[in-house]
N, C-alpha and C positions, 0 to 999 in steps of 0.2 A: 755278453752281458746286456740286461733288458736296461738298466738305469746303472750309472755307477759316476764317480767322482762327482762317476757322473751320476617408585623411585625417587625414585624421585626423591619422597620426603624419608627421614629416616623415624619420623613419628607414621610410617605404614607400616601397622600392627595386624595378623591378622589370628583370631582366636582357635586357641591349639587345648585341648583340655588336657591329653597326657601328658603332656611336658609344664613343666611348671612357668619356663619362659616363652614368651611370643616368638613369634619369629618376624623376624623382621630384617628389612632392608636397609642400606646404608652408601653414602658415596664420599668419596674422596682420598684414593690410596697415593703413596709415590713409586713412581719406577725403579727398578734397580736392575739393570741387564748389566751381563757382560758375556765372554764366549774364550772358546779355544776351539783347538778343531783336531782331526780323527780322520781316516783314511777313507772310513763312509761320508764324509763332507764335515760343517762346522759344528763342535759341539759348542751351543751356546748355555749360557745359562738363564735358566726361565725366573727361577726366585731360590733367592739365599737362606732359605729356611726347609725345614723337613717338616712334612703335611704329618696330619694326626690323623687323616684316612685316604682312600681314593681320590684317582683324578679322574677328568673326564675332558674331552678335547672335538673341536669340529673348525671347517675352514669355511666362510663362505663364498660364495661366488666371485668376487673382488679381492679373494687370496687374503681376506684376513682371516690370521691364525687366535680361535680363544682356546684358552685350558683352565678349567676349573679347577681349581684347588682347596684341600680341605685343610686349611692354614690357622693357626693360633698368633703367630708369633711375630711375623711380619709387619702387624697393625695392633691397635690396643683394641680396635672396634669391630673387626673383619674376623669371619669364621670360615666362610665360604667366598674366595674372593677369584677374581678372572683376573688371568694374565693373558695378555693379546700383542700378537705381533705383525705387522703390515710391510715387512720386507723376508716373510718365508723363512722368520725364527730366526736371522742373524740376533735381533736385538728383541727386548721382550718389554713394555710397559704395564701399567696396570689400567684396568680397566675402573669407571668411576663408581659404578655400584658394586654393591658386594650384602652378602648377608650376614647381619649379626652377629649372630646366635655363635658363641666358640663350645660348637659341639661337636663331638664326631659323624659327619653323615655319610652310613655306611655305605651307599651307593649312589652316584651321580651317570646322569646322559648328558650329553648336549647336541640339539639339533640347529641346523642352520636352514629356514625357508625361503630368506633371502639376505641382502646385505644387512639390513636394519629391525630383520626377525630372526633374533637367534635367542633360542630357548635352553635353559638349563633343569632339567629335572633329578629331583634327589628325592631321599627317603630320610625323612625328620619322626623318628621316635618310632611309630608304626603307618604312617601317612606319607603318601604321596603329594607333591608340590612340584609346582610347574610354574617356573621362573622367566618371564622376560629380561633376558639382561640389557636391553638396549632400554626400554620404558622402564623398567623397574615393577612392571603390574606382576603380583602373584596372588596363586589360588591354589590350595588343596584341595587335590582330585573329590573325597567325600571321607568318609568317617569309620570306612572299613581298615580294621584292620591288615596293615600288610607287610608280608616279613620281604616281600623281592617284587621286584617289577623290572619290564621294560618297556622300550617305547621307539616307536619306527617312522619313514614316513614315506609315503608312495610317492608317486609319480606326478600325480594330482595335488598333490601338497596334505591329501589325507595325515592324520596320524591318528596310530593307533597304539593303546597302551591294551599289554595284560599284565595283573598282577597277579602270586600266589599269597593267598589270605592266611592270618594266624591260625583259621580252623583248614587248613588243607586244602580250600577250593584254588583252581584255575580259571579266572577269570577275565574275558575280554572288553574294548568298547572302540569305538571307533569317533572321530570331530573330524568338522572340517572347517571349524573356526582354530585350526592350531591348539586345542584342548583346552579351550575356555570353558566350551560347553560339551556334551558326550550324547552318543546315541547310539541305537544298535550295539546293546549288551549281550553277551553270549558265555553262556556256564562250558567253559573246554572240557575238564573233568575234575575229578573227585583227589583226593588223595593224594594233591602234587606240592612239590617244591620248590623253589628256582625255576629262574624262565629266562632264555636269550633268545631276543629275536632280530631275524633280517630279512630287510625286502630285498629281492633280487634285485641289481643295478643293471638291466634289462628287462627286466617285465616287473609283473605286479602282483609275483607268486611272494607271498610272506609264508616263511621259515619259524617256527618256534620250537624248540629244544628244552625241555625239560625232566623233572625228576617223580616217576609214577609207575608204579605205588610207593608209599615211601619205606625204606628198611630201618630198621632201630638203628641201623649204624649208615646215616646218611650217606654218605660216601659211597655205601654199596648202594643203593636205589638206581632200579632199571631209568636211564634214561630214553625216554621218546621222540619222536619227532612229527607236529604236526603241520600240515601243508594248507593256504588258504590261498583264495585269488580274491583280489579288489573286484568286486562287479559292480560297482558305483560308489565317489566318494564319499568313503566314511563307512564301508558296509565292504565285510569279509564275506568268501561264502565256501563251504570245506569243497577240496576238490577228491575224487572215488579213489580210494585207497590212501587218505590223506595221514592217518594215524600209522606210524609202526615203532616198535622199538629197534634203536641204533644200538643198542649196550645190553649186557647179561646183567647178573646182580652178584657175581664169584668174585671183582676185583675190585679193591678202592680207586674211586674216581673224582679227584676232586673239583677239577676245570673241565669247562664242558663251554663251547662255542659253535657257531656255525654261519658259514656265508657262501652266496651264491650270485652269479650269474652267468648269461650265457649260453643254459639249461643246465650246469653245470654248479655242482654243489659241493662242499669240505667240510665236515663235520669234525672236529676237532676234542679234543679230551685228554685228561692227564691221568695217569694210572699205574697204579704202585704208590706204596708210603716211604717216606723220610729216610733217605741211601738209596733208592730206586726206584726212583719218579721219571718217568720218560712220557715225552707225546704223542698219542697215537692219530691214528687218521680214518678217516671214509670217506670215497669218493663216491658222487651219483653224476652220471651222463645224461641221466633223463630226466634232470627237474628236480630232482629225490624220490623220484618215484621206487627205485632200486639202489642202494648200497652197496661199493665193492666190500671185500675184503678188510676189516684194520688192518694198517702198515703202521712201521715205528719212524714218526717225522722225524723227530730228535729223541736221541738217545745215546749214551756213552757211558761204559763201565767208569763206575763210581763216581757219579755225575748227576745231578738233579736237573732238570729239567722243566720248568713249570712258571705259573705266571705269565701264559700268554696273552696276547694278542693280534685279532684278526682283521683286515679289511680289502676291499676289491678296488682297485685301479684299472687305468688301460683304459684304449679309447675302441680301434676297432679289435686288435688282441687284448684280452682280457690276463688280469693277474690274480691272483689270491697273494696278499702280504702277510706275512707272520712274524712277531718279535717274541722273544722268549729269555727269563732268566736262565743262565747255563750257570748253577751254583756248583763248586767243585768238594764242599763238604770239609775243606779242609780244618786241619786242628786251630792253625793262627789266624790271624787276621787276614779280610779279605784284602788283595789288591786287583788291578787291572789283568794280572794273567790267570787266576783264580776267577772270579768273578764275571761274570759276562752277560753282556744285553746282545742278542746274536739275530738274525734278521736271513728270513729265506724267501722266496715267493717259487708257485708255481702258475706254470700257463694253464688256459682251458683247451688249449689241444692235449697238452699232456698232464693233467691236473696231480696222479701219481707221483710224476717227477718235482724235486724239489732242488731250486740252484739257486747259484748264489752265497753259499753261505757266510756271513759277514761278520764280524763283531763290529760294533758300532758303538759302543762307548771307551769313554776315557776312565770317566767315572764309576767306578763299579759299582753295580748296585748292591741291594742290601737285601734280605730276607725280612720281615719286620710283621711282630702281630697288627700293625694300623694298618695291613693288608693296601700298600698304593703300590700294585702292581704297574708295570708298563706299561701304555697305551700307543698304539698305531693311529696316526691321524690323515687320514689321505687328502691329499693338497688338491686334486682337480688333474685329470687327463693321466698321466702313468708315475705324476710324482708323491713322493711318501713320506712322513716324516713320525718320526717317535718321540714321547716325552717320561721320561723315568725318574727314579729318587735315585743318585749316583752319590759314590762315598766318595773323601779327600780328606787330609790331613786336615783340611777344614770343619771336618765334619760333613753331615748331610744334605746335600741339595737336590733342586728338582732341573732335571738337564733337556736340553733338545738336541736334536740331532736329524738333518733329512739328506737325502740325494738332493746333490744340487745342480744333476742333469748335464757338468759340466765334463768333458772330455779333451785328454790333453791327446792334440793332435802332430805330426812330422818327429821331425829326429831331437829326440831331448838333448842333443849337443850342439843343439841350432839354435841360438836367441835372435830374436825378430830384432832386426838393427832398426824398426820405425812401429808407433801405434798405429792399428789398422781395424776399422770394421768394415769386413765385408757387406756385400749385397745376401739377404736372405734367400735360400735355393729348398725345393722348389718356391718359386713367388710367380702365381699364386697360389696359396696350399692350401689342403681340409682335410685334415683341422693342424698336419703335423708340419713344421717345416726346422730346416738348421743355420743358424744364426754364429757365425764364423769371425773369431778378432782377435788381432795378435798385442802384444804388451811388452815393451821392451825392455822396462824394470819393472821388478815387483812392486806392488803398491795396492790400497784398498781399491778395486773394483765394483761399479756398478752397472749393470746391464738392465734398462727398462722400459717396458712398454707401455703406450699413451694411445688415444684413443684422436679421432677427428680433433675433435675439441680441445685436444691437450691433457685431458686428464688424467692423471697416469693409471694404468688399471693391473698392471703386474711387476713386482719384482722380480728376476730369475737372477743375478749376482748379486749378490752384496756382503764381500769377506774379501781378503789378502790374499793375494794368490801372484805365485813367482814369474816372472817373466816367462812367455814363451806361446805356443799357438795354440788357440783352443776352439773349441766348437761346443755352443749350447744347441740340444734337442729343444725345442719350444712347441707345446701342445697348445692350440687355441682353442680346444674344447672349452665349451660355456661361455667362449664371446659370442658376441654376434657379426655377422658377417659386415667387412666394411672394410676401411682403408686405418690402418695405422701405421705406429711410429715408433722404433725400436733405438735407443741413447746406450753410447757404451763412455763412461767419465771413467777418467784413471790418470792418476800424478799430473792435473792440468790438463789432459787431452781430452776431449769433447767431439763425439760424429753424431750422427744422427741421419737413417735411411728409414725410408718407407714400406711396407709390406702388404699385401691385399691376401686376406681372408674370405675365401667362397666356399658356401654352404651348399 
């Protein structure tokens, strides 16, 4: 197994003519976490309410977790508001702005350029907006109408939006001021729908997947796939044979995604109606230049399937991650063995193969026309986490759930008669190393690392966990290389060893 156990003002108005209200910004939410846990690691709870649409979720480099939610109910003031977590989703706060407007915004992104730029983008009525959640500055892309977009960002810290317009075009642009301002527009094509895009998490080949020409019966509309390479920030440029179609137009297709790296690409899709919905697959070895076969990722007589999502992990092995609802169709009420948030990944050596297969919620989830399917949020180096709407006798909530890298290690009939953190092995590593401590009662654990100067820069434990010996996997991809400091606190006990990071 690859991972397992193991703003400001709220008078910022900005003029919107199709909607009758502004949109506008706002601060001041209260937290409300709390948690349980699941054989995939902790299911915590993100927020005690059920969103009225999509989420959207990104980590950045200092392992803070945001998730945008499309919320009414939590706040009198909040429509759009962020929950953020800084110990890897045990506990969940709110974040201090949020957006007005209690409407439903049918689609949200969020990007993270660094700790203190993270950007949220949504679609408000037929417009694009592109949100600073940490300043609170927003700005609506322009005045075209647009029924889908999305939005990426290279290596260079480029980003690029394309959207599909109300009259059918596909269209692109590129900033390199984080999409304040735009340049280098380009007409994709004619006649399209929907648009997912991704940069490869190895180069700086962007992925775009969409719906052209389109069929009177959406669903069947050939999907495409086009291919571009960054040749300077801010500026796409088509690579030779960049255009093909992935999909026929004979079956209903309603989910359609795609991620790549490594040279290595998974084209993803849903196919069949309502009683048999399964996922299908394409794999490319060369970039996407060439498509295998569809295979069926998931599927199971009298079993739905559907509401994915995708994203790529892994440091020098690379992952593809996928969460999916596994709906069973039954006649009664969902519960937790009916109902399922299910989680697989495949490697880029064998991209075909898929393991792991996991259910990962407690909470079941729920089928719902405010469509806030599951989302996959990758934490940094091979860890992963998910955020869903999970059902309870309480009603609807919004849950988390990640690997928490930790591995129980010797004979489970053996309790450690003393607290112990070992020494890090290899020390010193790049970028992976395993951090080893035994606990002699159960009690809350915390395991974390700090930097020269003390500051702390990651949590990898922080939940209850039973007496006995274990070993965390600990990835230092996206520190920088230097000398740190690794704390294991649990019932009173306190160690604290050193580790060096070379690059």
């Amino acid at each position: 197994m690859r991972k397992r156990f193991i703003v400001l003002l709220i008078i910022l108005f900005v003029p919107f003519f199709l909607y009758a209200q502004q949109l506008r910004v706002g601060t001041g939410l209260a937290p409300d976490p709390t948690s349980g846990n699941s054989d995939w690691g902790t299911n915590a709870l993100i927020l005690n309410f059920e969103p009225i649409g999509p989420m959207a979720g990104v980590t950045t480099p200092n392992g803070t977790i945001y998730v945008a939610i499309n919320d009414t109910l939590s706040t009198n003031t909040g429509g759009l508001i962020i929950r953020k977590s800084t110990n890897s989703g045990a506990t969940w706060t709110s974040h201090s702005n949020y957006i007005t407007n209690r409407v439903n915004f049918p689609r949200t992104e969020m990007m993270a350029i660094s700790n203190d730029s993270v950007f949220c983008w949504f679609l408000y009525g037929a417009q694009v907006w592109r949100w600073n959640i940490m300043t609170n500055a927003i700005k609506g892309f322009d005045s075209t109408a647009v029924n889908d977009f999305d939005v990426v960002k290279s290596s260079t810290n480029s980003v690029y939006l394309w959207i599909t317009t109300e009259s059918g075009g596909l269209r692109r642009w590129g900033s390199t001021d984080f999409g304040w301002t735009w340049q280098n527009a380009g007409y994709v094509q004619a006649n399209s729908k929907n648009i997912r895009l991704f940069m490869s998490a190895t180069s700086d080949t962007l992925f775009g997947v969409y719906r052209s020409p389109i069929n009177p019966n959406l669903g069947k509309s050939i999907i495409r796939c086009a291919r571009y390479r960054e040749s300077a920030p801010g500026t796409l440029t088509t690579v030779s044979g960049g255009f093909q179609n992935v999909t026929d137009s004979l079956a209903m297709r309603s989910e359609f995604d795609i991620a790549a790296t490594s040279g290595v690409a998974w084209f993803y899709y849903t196919e069949g109606s309502s009683g048999a919905i399964d996922i299908y697959c394409r794999t490319s070895i060369n970039s996407g230049v060439l498509f295998g076969a569809p295979f069926l990722a998931a599927g199971n007589p009298n079993v739905d399937e559907y509401w994915f999502s995708i994203g790529i992990s892994g440091t020098g092995t690379r992952y593809c991650d996928i969460i999916y609802y596994s709906d069973s169709l039954q006649s009664g009420g969902a519960t937790n063995n009916t109902d399922k948030l299910m989680y697989q990944y495949a490697e880029t050596v064998t991209p075909g193969t898929f393991l792991e297969l996991t259910q990962i919620s407690q909470f079941y989830p729920n089928w719902s026309v405010r469509n806030y399917s599951p989302i996959v949020v990758e934490l940094g180096g091979i860890d992963v986490g998910a955020a869903w709407v999970g059902g309870s006798a309480a009603g609807r909530k919004v849950y988390w759930n990640r690997y928490n890298l930790v591995t129980k290690i010797g004979n489970e009939s053996q309790t450690p008669v003393t607290y112990k953190l070992s020494q890090n092995y290899p020390n010193p590593f790049n970028p992976v190393t395993n951090i080893d401590f035994s606990i002699s009662k159960a009690g809350l654990v915390n395991l974390k690392i700090f930097d020269i100067l003390g500051r702390e820069v990651r949590t990898l434990v922080s939940q209850n966990m039973n007496a006995g010996n274990y070993s965390y996997k600990f990835d230092g991809a996206g520190l920088s290389s230097g000398l740190y400091f690794y704390r294991l606190e649990v019932n009173g006990f306190s160690d604290i060893k050193k580790m060096s990071l070379i690059k």
